[in-house]
N, C-alpha and C positions, 0 to 999 in steps of 0.2 A: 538429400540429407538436410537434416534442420537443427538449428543451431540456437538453443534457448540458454541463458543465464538464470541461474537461482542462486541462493543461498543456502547452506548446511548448517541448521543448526545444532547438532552432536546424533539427530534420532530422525531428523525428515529433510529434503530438498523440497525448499520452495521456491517455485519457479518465478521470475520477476517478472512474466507475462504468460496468459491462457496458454495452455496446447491443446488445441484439436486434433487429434490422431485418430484414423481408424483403429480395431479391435487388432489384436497381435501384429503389434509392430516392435521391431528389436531395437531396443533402447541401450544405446553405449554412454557412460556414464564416465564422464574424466573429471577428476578431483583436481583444481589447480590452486597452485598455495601464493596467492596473489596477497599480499597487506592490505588493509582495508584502511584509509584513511582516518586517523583519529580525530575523534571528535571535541570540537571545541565547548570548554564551557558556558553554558548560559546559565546567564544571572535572571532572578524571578524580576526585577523593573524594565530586563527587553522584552517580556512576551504578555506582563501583567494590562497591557493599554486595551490588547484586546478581546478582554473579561468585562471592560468596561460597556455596559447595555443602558440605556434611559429608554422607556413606553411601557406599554403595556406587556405582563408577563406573557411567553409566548405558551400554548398550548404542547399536547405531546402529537397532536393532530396536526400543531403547527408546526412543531420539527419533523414531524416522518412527512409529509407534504416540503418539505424543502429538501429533505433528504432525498427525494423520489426525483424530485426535477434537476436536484444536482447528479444524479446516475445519470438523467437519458441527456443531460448537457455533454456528461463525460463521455459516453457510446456514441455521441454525433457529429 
């Protein structure tokens, strides 16, 4: 048996990690009414510092190249 966590948003569960399952596997599905932590507010001067950029504008070549290498950082 295996034991994944998601969340419910009114119309789909998403899973908070991959599942690899073979083909027809019986899936039990338990609803638990757990509180979710309320979230605290942020103000735009704690997150505004890092908006802050000085060099040269980056390319769209240059962000999907850093996007690419930030994935196979994350998978390794």
């Amino acid at each position: 048996m295996k034991t994944v966590g998601g969340i419910y948003d009114g119309k789909l569960i998403k899973p908070l990690e991959p599942l690899h399952m073979p083909a027809n596997v019986r899936v039990i599905i338990t609803f638990l009414d757990v509180p979710r932590p309320a979230l605290r507010r942020t103000r735009i001067e704690d997150v505004a510092g890092c908006l802050a950029y000085r060099g040269a504008p980056k390319s769209l070549a240059d962000m999907e190249q850093a996007i690419k290498k930030g994935v196979q950082e994350h998978r390794s």
